[in-house]
C-alpha positions as CSV (number, residue, x, y, z in Angstrom):
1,X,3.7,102.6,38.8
2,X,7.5,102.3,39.5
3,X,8.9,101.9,42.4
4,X,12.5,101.8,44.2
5,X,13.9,99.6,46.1
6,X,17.4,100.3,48.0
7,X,19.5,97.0,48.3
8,X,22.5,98.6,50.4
9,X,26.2,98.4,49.5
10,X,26.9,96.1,46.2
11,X,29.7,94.9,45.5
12,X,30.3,94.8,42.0
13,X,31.5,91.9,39.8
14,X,34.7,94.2,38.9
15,X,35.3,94.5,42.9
16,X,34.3,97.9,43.2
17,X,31.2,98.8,45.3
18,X,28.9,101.7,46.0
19,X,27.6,102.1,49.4
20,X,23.3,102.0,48.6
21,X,22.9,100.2,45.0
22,X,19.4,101.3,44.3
23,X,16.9,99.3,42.0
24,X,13.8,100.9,40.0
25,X,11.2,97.8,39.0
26,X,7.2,97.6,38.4
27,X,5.6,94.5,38.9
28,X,2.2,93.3,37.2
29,X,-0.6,90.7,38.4
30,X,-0.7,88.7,41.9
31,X,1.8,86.6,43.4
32,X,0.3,83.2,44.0
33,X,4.2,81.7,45.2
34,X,5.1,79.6,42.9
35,X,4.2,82.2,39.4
36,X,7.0,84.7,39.1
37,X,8.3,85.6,35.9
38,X,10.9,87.9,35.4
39,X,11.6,89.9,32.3
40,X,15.0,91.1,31.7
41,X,14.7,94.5,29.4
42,X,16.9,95.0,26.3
43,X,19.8,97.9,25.9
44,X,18.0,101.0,26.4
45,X,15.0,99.4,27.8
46,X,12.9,100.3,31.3
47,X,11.3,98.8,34.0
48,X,8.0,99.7,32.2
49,X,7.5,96.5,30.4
50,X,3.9,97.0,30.1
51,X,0.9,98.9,30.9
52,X,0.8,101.2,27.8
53,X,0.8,105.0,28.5
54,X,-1.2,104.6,31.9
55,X,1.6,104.5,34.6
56,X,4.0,107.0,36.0
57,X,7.6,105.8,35.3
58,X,11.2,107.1,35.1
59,X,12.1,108.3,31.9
60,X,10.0,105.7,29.2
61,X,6.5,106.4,29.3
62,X,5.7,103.8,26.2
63,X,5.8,100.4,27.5
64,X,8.3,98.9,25.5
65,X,6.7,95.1,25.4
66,X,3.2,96.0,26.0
67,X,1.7,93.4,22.9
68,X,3.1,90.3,25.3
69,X,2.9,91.4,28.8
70,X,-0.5,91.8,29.9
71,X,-4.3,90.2,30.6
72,X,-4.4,87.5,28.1
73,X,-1.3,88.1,26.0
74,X,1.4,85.7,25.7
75,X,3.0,86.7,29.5
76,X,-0.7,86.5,30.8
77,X,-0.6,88.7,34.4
78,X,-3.7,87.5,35.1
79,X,-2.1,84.0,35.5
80,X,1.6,85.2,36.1
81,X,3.4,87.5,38.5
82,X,5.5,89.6,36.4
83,X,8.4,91.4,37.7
84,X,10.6,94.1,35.5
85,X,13.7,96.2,37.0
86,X,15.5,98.6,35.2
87,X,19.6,97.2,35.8
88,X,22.4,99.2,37.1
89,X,23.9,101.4,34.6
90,X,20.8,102.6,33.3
91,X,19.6,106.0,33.8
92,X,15.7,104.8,34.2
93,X,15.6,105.0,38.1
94,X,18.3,102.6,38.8
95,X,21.6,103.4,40.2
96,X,23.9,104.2,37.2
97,X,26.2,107.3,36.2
98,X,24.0,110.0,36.4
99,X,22.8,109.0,40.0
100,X,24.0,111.1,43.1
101,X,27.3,109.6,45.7
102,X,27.2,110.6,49.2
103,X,28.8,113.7,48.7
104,X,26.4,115.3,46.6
105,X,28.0,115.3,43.1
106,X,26.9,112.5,40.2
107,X,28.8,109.7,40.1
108,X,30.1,110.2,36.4
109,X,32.3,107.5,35.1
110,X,33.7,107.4,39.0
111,X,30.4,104.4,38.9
112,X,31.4,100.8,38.9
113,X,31.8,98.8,35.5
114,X,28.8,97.1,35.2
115,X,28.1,93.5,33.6
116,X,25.3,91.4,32.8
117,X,26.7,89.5,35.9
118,X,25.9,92.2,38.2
119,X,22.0,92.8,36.4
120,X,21.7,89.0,37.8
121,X,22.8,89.7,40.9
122,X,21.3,92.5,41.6
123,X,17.7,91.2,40.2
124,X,18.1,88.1,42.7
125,X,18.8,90.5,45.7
126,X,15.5,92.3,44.4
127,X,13.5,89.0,44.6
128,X,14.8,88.8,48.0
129,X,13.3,91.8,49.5
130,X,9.9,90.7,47.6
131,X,10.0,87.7,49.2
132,X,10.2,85.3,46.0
133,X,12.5,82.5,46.7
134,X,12.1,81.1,43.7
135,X,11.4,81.9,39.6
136,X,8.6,79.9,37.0
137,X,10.6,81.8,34.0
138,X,13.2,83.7,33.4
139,X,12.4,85.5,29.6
140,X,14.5,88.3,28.1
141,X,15.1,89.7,24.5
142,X,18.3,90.6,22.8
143,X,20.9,92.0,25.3
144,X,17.9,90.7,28.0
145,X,17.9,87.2,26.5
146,X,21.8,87.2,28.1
147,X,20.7,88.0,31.3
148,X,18.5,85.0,31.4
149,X,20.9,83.3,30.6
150,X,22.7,84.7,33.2
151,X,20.1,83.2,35.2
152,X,20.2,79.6,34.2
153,X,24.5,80.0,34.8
154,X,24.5,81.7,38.1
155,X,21.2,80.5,40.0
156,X,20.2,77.3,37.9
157,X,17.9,76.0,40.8
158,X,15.7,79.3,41.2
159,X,13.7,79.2,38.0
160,X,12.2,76.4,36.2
161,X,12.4,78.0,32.9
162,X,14.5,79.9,31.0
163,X,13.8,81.8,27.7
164,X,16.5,83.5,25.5
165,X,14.9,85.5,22.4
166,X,17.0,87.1,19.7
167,X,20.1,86.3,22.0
168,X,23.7,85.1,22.0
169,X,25.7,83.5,24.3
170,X,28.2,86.2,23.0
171,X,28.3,89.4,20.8
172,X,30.6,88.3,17.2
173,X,33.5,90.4,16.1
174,X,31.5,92.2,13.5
175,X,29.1,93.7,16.9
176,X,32.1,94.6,19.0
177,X,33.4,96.7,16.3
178,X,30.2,98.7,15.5
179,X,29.9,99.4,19.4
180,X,33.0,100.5,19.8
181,X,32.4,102.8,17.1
182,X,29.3,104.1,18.8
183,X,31.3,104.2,21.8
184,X,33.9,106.3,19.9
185,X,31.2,108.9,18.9
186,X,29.8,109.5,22.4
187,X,33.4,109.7,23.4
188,X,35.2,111.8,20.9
189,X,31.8,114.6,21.5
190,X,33.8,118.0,23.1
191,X,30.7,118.3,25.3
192,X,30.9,114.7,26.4
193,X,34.1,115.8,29.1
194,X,35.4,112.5,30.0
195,X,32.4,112.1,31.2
196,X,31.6,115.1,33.7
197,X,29.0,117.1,32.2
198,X,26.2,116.8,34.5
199,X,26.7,119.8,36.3
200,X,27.5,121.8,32.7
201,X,24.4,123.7,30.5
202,X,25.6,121.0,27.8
203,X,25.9,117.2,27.5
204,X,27.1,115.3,24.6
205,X,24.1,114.8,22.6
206,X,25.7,115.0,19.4
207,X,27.9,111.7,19.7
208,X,24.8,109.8,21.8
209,X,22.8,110.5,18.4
210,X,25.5,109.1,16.4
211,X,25.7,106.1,18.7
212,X,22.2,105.8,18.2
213,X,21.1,105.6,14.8
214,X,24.6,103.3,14.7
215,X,22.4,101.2,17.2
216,X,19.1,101.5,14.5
217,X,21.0,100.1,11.4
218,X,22.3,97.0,13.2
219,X,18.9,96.0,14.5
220,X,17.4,96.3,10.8
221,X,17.8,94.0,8.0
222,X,18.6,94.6,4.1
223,X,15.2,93.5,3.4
224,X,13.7,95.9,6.0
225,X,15.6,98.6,5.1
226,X,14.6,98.2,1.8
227,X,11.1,97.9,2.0
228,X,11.2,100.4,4.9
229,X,12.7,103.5,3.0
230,X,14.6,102.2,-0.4
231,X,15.9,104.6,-1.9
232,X,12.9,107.3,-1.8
233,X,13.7,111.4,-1.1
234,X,12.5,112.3,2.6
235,X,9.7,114.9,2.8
236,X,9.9,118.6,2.8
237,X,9.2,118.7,6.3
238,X,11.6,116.1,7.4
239,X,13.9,116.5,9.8
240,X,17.6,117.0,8.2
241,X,21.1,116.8,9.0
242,X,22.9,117.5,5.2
243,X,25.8,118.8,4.3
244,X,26.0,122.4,3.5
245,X,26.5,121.7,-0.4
246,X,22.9,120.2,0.1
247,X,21.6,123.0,1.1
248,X,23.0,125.4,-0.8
249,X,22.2,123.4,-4.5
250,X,19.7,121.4,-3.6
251,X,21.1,119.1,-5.8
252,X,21.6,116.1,-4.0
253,X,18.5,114.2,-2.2
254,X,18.1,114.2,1.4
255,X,16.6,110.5,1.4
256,X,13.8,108.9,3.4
257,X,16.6,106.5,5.3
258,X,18.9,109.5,6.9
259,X,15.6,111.2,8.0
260,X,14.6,107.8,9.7
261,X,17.5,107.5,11.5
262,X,17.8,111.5,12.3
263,X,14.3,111.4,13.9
264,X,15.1,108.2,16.1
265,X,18.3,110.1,17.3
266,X,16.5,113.1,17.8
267,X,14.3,111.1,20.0
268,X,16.7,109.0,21.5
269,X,18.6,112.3,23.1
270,X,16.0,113.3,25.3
271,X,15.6,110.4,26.9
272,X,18.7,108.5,27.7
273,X,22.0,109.3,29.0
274,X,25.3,109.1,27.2
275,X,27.2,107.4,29.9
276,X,24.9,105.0,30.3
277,X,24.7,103.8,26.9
278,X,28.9,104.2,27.2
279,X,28.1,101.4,30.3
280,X,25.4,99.2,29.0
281,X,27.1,98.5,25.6
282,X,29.9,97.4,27.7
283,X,28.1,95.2,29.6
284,X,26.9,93.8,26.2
285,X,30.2,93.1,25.0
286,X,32.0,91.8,27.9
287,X,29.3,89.3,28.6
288,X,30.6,85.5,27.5
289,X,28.3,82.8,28.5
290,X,31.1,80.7,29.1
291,X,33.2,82.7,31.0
292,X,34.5,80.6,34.3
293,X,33.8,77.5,32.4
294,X,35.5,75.2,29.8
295,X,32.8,75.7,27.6
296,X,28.8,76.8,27.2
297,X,27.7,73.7,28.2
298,X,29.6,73.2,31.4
299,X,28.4,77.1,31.8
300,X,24.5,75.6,31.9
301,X,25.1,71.8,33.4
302,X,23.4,72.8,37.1
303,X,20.1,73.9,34.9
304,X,17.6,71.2,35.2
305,X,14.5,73.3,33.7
306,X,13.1,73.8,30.7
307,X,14.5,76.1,28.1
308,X,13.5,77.8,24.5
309,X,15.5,79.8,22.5
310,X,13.6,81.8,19.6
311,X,15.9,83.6,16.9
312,X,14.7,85.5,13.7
313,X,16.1,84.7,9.9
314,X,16.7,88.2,9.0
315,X,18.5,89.1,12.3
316,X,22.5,89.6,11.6
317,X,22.5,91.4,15.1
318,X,22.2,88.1,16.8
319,X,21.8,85.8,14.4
320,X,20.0,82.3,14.3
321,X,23.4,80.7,14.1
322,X,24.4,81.7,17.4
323,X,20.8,80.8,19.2
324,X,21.0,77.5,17.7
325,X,24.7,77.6,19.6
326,X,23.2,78.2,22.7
327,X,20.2,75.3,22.0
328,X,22.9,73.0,21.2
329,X,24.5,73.6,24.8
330,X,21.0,73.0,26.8
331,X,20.7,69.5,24.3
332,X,24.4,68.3,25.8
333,X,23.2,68.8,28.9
334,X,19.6,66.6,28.5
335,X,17.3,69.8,28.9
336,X,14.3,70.1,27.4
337,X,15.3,72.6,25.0
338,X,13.6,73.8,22.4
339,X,14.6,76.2,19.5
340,X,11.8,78.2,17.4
341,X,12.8,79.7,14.6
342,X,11.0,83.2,12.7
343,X,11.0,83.6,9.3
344,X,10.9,87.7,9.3
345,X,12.9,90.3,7.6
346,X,12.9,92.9,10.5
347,X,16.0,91.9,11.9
348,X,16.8,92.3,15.7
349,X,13.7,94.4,15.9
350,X,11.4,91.6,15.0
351,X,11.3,90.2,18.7
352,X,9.9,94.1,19.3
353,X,7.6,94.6,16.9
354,X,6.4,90.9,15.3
355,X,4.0,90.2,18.7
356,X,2.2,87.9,16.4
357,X,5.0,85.8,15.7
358,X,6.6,85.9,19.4
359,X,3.9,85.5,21.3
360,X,2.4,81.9,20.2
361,X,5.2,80.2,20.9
362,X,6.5,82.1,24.2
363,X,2.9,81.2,25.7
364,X,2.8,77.6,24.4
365,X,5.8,77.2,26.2
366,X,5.1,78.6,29.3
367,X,2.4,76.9,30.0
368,X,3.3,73.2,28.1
369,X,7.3,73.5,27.5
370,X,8.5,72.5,24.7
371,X,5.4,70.1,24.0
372,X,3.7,73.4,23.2
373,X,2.2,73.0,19.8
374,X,2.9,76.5,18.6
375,X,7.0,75.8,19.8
376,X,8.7,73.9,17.1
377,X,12.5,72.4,17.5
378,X,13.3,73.2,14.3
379,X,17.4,72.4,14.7
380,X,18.3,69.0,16.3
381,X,21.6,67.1,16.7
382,X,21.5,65.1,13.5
383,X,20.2,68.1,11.8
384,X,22.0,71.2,13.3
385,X,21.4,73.2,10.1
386,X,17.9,72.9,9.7
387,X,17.0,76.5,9.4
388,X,16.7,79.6,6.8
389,X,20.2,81.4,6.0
390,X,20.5,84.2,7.5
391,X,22.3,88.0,7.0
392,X,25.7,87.5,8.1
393,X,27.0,90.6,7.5
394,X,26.0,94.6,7.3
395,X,27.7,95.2,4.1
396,X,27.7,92.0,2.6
């Protein structure tokens, strides 16, 4: 079950503060001192890492990493201490846009920027009032696999291991652009208010499922897509979103792909908040691993652990490219780093919904580093290219 924890007044990284930050997390197995593991959730993700259906949670009922975390799975909770918050900015528990100020009224876009900086921060002050001085692993996928990251930058001597999966120690040009589109469309919704529509009978739903199904096509591949939907004619009984000339002929084909993405947004809208996904994808964007530093390896010379970075061929989102980027800064620094590539065509989504693939490797390393025989440096300093091409580009 979730729980809440209130940390006080935070000050945030952008030197704003609130006067009770307040942090929604669930925790899994027994804490033996010494075998905490933190998971850092992706962009729209909960504290409800695992569990299935069977716990009471804020917003996400489905555990969204229930095939890894969990008695015998790759993050084994019989053997590990597993801790999950949901970070400021969301709308899962945690203090974020939607959540009340002193004086009664939502906070709106009155709430601090947020940044990846401030989940860190916030997640160490959490460990603090658990009494966990100290982390085994850090692990975290996509937007997550920054965060630990984070973690390895900002508090190198509290975990012992860090692991990075479909991550980036920065979001490419390509990214930025596509978010600020969905941004746009949240934004440029009449019912969205500059942000004040909590107290209204309306909220911008409209642009938050544009933003969304924005969000679906960049964490699918060509080959995904393709096999997922080609170009096949939806159901009768598919949801649809045409245009009127589609209705009125019926000449043109309402195809399996738009009713794909319609149904995710349709889902999408009754569960998260527009703001929120306004704040979080700024988080995303802002975060540079380097930032403060002349470069990403001065950014992770305190880290004296262990580190594994897995990345996915068909994953344009965060490519392998920019994993292998990040692998290359733990080398410079003499960490055992290791850097396990996945040959799969389900883009970003592949470190969701390829358990098969992920979870080998994440518990070889857990438990053996990167002598696990199921993790495999596949990139190396003489070699730095030594892995599948990959889909660069959306369009291309």
């Amino acid at each position: 079950m979730s729980e809440t924890v209130s940390l006080g007044e935070f000050r945030f990284a952008c030197g704003e503060s609130i006067p009770n930050l307040e942090l929604t997390y669930e925790t899994y197995g027994e804490f033996t001192g010494d075998n905490a593991v933190l998971v850092c959730h992706a962009l729209t993700g909960s504290a409800h890492v695992a569990g299935g259906r069977t716990r009471e949670t804020s917003g996400q009922a489905r555990a969204w990493w229930d095939d890894i975390v969990g008695p015998g799975k790759a993050i084994d909770t019989t053997e590990y201490y597993v801790i999950c918050a949901n970070v400021p900015g969301s709308c899962y528990g945690s203090s974020g846009p939607a959540s009340t100020r002193p004086d009664g009224t939502p906070y709106g876009t009155d709430f601090p920027p947020v940044t990846i900086a401030d989940w860190t921060e916030t997640q160490r002050a959490l460990l603090d009032e658990l009494g966990i001085p100290h982390l085994y692993a850090v692990v975290g996928g996509s937007v997550g696999g920054m965060n630990a990251l984070d973690w390895a930058k900002r508090h190198p001597d509290h975990t012992e291991r860090v692991v990075a999966i479909a991550a980036a120690p920065r979001l490419d040009p390509q990214c930025l652009a596509l978010d600020a589109i969905a941004r746009r469309a949240i934004t440029s919704d009449p019912k969205w208010q500059d942000g004040d529509y909590y107290n209204t009978d309306a909220s911008p739903t409209h642009g938050l499922a544009l933003a969304r199904q924005i969000g679906h096509v960049m964490y699918l591949s060509k080959d995904s897509m393709d096999g997922k939907f080609a170009r096949r004619a939806a159901g009768r009984d598919s949801l649809r979103d045409t245009f009127p000339v589609d209705s009125a002929a019926g000449f043109f084909p309402y195809r399996d792909v738009e009713s794909y993405l319609d149904y995710q947004a349709e889902r999408f809208i009754e569960r998260f908040d527009a703001n929120s996904y306004l704040y979080l994808t700024r988080a995303m964007d802002n975060y540079d691993l380097a930032s403060g530093y002349e470069s990403n390896t001065d950014a992770l010379a305190a880290f004296d652990g262990k580190a594994l970075c897995i990345s996915f061929t068909g994953d344009w989102h965060f490519t392998v490219d920019q994993s292998e980027t990040v692998a290359q800064a733990f080398r410079a620094t003499s960490t055992d780093v290791a850097h396990h590539i996945i040959d799969s065509d389900h883009g970003h989504d592949a470190f969701l919904v390829e358990p098969e693939k992920v979870g080998p490797p994440l518990a070889d390393f857990l438990a053996d580093g990167v002598r696990g025989s199921a993790v495999t440096d596949t990139a190396t300093e003489e070699d730095e290219r030594a892995f599948a091409p990959v889909h660069t580009s959306l369009f291309g």
